[in-house]
Short mmCIF file of the C-alpha atoms (twelve columns), coordinates in Angstrom:
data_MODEL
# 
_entry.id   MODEL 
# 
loop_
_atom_site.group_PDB 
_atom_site.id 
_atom_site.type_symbol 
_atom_site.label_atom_id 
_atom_site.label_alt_id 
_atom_site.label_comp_id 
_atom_site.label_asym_id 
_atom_site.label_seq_id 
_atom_site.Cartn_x 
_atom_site.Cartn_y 
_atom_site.Cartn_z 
_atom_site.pdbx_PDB_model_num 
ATOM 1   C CA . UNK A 1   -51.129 89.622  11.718  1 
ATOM 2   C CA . UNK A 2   -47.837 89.711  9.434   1 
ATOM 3   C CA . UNK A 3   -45.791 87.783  12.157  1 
ATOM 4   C CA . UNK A 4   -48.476 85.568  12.066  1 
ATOM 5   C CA . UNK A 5   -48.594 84.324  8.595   1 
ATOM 6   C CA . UNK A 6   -44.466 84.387  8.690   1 
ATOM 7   C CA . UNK A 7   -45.066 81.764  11.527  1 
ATOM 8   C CA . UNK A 8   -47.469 79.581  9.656   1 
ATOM 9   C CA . UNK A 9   -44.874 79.993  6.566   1 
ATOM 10  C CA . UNK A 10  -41.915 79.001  8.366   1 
ATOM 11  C CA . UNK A 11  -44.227 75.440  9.748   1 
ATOM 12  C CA . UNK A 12  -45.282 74.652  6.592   1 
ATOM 13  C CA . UNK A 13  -42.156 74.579  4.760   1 
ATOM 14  C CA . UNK A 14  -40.472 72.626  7.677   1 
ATOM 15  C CA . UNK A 15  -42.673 70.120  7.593   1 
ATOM 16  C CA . UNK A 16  -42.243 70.016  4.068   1 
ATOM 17  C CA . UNK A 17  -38.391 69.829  4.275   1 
ATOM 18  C CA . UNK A 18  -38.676 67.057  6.590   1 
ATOM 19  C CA . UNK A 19  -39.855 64.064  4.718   1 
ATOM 20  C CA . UNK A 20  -36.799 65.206  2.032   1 
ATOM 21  C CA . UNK A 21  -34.380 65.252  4.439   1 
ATOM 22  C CA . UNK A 22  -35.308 61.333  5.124   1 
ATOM 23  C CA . UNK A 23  -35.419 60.333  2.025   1 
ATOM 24  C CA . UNK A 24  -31.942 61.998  1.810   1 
ATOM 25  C CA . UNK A 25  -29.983 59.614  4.480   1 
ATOM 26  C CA . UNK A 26  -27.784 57.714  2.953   1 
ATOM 27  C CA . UNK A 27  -28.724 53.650  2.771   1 
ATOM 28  C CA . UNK A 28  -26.981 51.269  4.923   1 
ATOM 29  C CA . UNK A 29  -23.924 49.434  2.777   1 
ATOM 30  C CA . UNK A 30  -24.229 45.719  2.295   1 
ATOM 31  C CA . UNK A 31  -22.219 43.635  3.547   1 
ATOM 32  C CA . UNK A 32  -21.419 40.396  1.966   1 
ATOM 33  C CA . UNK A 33  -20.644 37.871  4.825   1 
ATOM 34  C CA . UNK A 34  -17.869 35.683  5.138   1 
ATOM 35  C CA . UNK A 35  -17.252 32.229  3.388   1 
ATOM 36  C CA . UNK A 36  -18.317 29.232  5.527   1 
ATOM 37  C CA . UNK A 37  -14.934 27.246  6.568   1 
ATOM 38  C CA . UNK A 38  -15.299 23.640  5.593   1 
ATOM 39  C CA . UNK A 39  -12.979 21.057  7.785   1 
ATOM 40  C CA . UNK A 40  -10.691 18.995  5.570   1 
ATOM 41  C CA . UNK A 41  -8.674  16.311  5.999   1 
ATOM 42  C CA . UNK A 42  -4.826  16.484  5.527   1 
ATOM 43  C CA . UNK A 43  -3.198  13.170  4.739   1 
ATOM 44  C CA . UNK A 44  0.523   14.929  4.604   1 
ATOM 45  C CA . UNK A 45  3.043   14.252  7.259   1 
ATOM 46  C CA . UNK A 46  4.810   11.039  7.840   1 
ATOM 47  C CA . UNK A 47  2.929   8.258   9.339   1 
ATOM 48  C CA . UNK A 48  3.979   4.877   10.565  1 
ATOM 49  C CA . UNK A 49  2.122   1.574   10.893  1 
ATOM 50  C CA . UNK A 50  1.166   -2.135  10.930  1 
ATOM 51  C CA . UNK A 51  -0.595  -4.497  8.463   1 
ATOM 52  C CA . UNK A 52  -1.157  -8.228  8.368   1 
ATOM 53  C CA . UNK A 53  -3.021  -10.567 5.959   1 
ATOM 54  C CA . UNK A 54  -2.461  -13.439 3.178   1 
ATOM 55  C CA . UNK A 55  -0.649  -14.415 0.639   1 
ATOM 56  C CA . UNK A 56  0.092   -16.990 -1.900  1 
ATOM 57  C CA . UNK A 57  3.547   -17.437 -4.096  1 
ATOM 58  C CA . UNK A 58  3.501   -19.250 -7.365  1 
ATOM 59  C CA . UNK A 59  7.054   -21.279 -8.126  1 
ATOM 60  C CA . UNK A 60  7.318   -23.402 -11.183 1 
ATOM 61  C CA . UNK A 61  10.410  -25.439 -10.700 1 
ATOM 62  C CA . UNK A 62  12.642  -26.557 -14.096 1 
ATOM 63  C CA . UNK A 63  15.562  -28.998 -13.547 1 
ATOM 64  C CA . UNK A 64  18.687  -27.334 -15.357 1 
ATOM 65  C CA . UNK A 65  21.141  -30.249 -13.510 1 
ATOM 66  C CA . UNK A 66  21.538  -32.963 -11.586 1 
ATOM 67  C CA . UNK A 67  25.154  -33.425 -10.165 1 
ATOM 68  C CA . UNK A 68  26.365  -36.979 -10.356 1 
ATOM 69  C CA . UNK A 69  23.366  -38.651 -12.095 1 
ATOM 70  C CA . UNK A 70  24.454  -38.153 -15.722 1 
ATOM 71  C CA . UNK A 71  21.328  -40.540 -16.652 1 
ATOM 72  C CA . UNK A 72  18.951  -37.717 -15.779 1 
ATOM 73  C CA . UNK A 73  18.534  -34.832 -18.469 1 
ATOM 74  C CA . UNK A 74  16.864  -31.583 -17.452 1 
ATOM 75  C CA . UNK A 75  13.726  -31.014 -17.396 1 
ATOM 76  C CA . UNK A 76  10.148  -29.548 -15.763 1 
ATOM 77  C CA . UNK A 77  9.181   -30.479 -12.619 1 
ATOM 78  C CA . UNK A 78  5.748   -28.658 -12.182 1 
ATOM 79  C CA . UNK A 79  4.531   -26.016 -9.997  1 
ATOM 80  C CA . UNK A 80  2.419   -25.204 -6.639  1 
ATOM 81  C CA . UNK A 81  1.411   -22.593 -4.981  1 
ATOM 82  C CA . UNK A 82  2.541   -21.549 -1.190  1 
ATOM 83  C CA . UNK A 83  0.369   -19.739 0.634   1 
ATOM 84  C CA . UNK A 84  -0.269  -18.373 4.555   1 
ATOM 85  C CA . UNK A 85  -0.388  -16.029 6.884   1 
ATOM 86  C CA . UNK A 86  1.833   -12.121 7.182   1 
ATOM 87  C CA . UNK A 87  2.385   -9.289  9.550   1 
ATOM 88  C CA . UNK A 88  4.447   -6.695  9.251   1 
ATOM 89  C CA . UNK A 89  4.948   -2.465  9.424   1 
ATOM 90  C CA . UNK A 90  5.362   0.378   7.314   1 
ATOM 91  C CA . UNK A 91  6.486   3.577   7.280   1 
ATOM 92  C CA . UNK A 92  6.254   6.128   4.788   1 
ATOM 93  C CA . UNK A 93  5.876   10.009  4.271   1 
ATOM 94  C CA . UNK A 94  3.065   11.660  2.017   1 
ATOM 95  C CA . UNK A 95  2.317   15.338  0.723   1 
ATOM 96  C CA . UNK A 96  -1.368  16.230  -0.356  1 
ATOM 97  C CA . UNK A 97  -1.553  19.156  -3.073  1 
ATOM 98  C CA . UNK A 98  -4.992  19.414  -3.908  1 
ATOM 99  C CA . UNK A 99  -7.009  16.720  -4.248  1 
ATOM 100 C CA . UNK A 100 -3.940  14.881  -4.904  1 
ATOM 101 C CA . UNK A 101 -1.491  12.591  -2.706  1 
ATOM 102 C CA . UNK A 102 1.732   11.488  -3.219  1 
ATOM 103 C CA . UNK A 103 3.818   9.513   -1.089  1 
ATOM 104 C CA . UNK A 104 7.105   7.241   -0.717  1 
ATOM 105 C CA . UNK A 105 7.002   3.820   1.579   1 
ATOM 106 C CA . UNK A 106 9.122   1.124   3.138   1 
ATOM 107 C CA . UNK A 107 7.642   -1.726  4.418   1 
ATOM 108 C CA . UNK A 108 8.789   -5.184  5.851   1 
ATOM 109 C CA . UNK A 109 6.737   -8.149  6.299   1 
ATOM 110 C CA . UNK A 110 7.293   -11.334 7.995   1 
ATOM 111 C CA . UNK A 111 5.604   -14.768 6.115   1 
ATOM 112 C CA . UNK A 112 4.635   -18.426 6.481   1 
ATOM 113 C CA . UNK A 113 3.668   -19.158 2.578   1 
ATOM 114 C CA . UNK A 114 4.133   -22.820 2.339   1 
ATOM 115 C CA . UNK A 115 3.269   -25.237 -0.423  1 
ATOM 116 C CA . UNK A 116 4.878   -28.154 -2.477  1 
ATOM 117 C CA . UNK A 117 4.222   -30.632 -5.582  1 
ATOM 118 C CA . UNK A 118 4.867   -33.998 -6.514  1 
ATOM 119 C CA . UNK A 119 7.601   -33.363 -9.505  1 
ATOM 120 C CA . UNK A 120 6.979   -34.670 -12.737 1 
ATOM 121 C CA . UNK A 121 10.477  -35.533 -13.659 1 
ATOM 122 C CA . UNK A 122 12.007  -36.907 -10.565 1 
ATOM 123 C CA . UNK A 123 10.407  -38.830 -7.825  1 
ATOM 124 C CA . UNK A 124 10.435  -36.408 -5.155  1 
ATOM 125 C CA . UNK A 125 8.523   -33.669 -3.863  1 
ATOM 126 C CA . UNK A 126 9.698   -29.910 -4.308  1 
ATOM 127 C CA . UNK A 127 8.705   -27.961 -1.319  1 
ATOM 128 C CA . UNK A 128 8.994   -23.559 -0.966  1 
ATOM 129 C CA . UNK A 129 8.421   -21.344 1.693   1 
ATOM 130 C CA . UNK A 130 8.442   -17.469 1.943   1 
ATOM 131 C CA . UNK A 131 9.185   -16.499 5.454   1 
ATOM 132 C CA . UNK A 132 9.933   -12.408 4.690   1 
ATOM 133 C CA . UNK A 133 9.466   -10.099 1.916   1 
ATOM 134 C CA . UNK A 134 9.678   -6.072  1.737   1 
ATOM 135 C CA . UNK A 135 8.675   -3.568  -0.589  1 
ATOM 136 C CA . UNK A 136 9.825   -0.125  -1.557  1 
ATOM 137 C CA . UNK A 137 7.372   2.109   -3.176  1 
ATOM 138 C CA . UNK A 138 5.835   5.435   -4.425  1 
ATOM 139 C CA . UNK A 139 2.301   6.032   -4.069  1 
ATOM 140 C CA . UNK A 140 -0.260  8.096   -6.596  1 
ATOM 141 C CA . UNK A 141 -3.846  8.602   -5.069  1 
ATOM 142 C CA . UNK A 142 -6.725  10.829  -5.014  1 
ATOM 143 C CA . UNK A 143 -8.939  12.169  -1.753  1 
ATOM 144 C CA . UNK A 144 -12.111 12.245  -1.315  1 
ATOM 145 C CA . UNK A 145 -11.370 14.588  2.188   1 
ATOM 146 C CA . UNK A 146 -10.834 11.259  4.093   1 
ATOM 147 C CA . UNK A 147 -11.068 8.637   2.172   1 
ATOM 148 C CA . UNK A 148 -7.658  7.697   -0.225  1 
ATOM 149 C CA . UNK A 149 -7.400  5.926   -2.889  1 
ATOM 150 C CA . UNK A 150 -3.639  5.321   -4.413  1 
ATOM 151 C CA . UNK A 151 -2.260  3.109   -6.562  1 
ATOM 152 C CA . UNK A 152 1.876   2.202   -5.852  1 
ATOM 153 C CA . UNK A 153 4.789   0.550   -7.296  1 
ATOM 154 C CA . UNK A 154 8.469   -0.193  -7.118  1 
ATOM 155 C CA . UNK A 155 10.681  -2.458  -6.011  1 
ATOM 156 C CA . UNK A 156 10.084  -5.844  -3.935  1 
ATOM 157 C CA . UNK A 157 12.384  -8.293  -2.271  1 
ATOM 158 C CA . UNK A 158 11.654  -12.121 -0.922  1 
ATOM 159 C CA . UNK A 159 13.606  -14.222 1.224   1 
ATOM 160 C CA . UNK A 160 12.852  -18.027 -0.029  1 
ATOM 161 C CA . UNK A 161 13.781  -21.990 1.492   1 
ATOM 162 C CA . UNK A 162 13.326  -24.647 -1.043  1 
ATOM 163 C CA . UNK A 163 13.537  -28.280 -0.099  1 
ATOM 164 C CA . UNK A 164 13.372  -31.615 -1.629  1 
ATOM 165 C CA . UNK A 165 11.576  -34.524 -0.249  1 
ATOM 166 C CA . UNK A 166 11.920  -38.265 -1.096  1 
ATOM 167 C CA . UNK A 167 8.760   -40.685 -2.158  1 
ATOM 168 C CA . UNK A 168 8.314   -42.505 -0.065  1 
ATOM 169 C CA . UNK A 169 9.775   -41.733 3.547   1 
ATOM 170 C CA . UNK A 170 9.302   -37.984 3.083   1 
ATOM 171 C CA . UNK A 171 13.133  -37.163 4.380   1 
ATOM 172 C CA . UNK A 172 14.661  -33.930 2.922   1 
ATOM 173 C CA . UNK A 173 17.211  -34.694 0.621   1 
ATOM 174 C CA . UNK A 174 18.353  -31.245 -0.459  1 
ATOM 175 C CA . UNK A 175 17.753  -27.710 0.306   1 
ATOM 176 C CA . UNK A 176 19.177  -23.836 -0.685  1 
ATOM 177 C CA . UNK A 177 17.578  -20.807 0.009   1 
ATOM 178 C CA . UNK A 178 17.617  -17.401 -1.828  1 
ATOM 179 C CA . UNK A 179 17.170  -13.257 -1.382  1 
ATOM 180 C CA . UNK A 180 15.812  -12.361 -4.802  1 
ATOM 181 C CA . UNK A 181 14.769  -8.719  -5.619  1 
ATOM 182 C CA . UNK A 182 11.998  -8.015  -8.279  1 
ATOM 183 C CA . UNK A 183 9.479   -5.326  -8.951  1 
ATOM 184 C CA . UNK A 184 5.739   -4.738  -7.248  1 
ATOM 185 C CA . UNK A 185 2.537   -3.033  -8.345  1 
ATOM 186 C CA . UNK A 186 -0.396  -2.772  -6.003  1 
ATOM 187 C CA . UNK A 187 -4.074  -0.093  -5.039  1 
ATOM 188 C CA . UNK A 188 -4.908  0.458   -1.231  1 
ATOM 189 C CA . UNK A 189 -7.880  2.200   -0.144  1 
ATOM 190 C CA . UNK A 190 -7.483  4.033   3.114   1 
ATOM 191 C CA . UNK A 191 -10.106 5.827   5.561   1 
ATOM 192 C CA . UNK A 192 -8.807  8.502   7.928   1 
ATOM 193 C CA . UNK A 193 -11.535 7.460   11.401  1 
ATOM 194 C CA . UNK A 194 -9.477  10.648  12.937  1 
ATOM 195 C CA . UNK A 195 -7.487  13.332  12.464  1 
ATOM 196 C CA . UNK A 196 -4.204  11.181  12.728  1 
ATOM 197 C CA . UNK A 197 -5.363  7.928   12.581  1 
ATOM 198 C CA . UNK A 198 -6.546  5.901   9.389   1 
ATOM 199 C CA . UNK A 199 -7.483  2.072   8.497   1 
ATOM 200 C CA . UNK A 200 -7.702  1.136   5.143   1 
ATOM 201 C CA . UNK A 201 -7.034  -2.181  3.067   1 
ATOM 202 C CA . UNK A 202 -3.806  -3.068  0.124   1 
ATOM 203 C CA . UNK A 203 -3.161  -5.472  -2.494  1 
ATOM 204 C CA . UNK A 204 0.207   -5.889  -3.946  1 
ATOM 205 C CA . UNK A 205 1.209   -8.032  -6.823  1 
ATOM 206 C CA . UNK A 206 5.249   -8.951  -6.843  1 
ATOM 207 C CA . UNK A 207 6.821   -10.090 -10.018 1 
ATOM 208 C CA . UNK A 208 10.350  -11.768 -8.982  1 
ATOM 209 C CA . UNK A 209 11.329  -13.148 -12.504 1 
ATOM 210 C CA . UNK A 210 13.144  -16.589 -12.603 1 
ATOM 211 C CA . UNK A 211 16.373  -17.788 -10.768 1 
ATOM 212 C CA . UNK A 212 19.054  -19.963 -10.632 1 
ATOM 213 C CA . UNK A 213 18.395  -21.798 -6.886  1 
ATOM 214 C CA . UNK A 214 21.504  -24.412 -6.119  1 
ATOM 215 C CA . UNK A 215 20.392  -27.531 -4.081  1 
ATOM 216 C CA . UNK A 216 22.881  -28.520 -1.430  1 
ATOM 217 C CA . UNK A 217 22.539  -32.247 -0.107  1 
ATOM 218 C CA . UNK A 218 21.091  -32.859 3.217   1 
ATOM 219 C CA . UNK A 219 23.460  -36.314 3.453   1 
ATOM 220 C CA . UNK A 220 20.146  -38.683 3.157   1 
ATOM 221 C CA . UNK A 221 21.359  -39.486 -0.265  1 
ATOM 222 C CA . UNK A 222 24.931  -38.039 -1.174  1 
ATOM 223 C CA . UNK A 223 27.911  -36.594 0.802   1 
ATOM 224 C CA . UNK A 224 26.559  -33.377 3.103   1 
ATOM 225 C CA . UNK A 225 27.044  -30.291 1.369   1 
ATOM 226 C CA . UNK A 226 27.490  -31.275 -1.961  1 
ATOM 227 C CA . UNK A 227 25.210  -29.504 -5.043  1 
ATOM 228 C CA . UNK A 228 22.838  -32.202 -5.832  1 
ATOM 229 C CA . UNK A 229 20.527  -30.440 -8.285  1 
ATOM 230 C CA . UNK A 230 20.353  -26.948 -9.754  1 
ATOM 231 C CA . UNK A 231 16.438  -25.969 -10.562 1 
ATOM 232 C CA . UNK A 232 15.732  -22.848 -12.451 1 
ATOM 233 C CA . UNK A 233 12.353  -21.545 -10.198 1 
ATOM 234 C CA . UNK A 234 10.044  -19.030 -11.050 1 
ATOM 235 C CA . UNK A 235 8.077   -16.773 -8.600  1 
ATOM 236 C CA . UNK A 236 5.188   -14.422 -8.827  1 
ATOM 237 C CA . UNK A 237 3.322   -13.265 -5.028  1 
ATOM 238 C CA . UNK A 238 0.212   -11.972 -4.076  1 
ATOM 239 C CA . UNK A 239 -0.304  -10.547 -0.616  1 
ATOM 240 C CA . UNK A 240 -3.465  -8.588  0.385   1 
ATOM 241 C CA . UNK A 241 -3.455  -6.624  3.722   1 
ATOM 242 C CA . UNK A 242 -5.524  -4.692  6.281   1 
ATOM 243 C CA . UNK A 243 -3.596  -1.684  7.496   1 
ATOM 244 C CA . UNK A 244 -3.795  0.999   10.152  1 
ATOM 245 C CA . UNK A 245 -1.685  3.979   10.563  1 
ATOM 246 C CA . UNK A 246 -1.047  7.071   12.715  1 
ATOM 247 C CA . UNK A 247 0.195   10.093  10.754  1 
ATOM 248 C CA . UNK A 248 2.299   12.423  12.813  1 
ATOM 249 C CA . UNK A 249 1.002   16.316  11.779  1 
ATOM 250 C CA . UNK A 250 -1.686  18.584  12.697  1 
ATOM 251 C CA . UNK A 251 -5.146  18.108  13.194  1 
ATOM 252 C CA . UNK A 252 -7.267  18.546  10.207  1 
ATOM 253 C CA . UNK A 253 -6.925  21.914  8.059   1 
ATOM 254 C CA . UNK A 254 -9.540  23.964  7.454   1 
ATOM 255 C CA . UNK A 255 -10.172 25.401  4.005   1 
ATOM 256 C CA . UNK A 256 -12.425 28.052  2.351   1 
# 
């Protein structure tokens, strides 16, 4: 009888013991999971590309001197615009802290901007053409992953061909040509379609000042060679552009 009841004892106060020693196991830790990795876009690296569009150049021509016609006084002979067609390339380098971009560029165009005017001082007509221009720039711009938007600036050079034309008959008497350097703002939107690839769209403004142009004499009416006229011509250009470049660099980065 005594082992008995030690039996029933030593039951009971297992089965007691038991539901403590459950509730005694230690929880399972929690585990925060990992960060999702979101794909951006890296616009660093340098890239190289094409672009072609229009522009238009405004000259305002102002006699300063007219060689062996003492009669004539200097004086304004109006203004036109010459506009056309461009194609060219660029190539530039940019680095991408951030949301931020910043970048240098080169780029060279060839041009056909033609125009002319009747002047108002002389009868003839004063005729320009812009066959090349380049610019040299920094960029600024801000990503939205692949889309960039930058605004630029620095330095822009034109290559220019002046004529003059007689009324009537239309036979160049004159002509001089000119590099002339000036300075170049402009915004471009871009759109990277891969990881390397992007398309966007520019417009650049180019102020080139006023210079000095000599007019040498065709020989329709004085000696070949000669300086016939000297016309102080102003300049301002407007291009806008589609663009698409390839960026050499890795895919696109992923970031946490």
């Amino acid at each position: 009888m005594k082992k008995l009841l030690m039996a029933a004892a030593g039951t009971l106060a297992l089965g007691l013991a038991a539901p403590a020693s459950a509730a005694d196991l230690a929880a399972r830790p929690y585990t925060k999971a990992p960060p999702m990795a979101v794909a951006m876009y890296d616009w660093s690296g340098f890239y190289i590309g094409a672009n072609g569009g229009w522009g238009t150049s405004r000259k305002c021509w102002d006699m300063t001197q007219f060689v062996g016609f003492p009669v004539v006084p200097a004086g304004a002979e109006g203004c036109h615009d010459a506009s056309g067609g461009t194609v060219g390339g660029q190539i530039g380098y940019r680095w991408q802290t951030g949301a931020y971009v910043f970048g240098l560029e080169a780029q060279g165009n060839w041009a056909d901007f033609n125009g002319s005017n009747s002047s108002t001082f002389i009868i003839a007509r004063n005729q320009s053409k812009v066959d090349a221009f380049g610019l040299f720039t920094g960029q600024i711009g801000y990503t939205w992953n692949n889309v960039l938007l930058y605004v630029k600036g620095g330095a822009a050079v034109t290559h220019d061909k002046y004529a003059g034309r007689t009324i009537p008959g239309d036979v160049v008497f004159d002509s001089g040509t000119e590099t002339r350097w000036g300075g170049t703002v402009g915004v471009g939107l871009e759109y990277g379609f891969t990881p390397n690839w992007s398309v966007g769209v520019e417009y650049n403004h180019m102020f080139m000042g006023h210079r000095d142009v000599a007019m040498s004499s065709t020989g329709a009416i004085a000696p070949v060679g000669g300086i016939i006229r000297v016309d102080r011509i102003g300049q301002d250009v407007d291009v806008v552009t589609a663009r698409i470049n390839y960026r050499f660099g890795g895919p696109v980065v992923a970031r946490y």
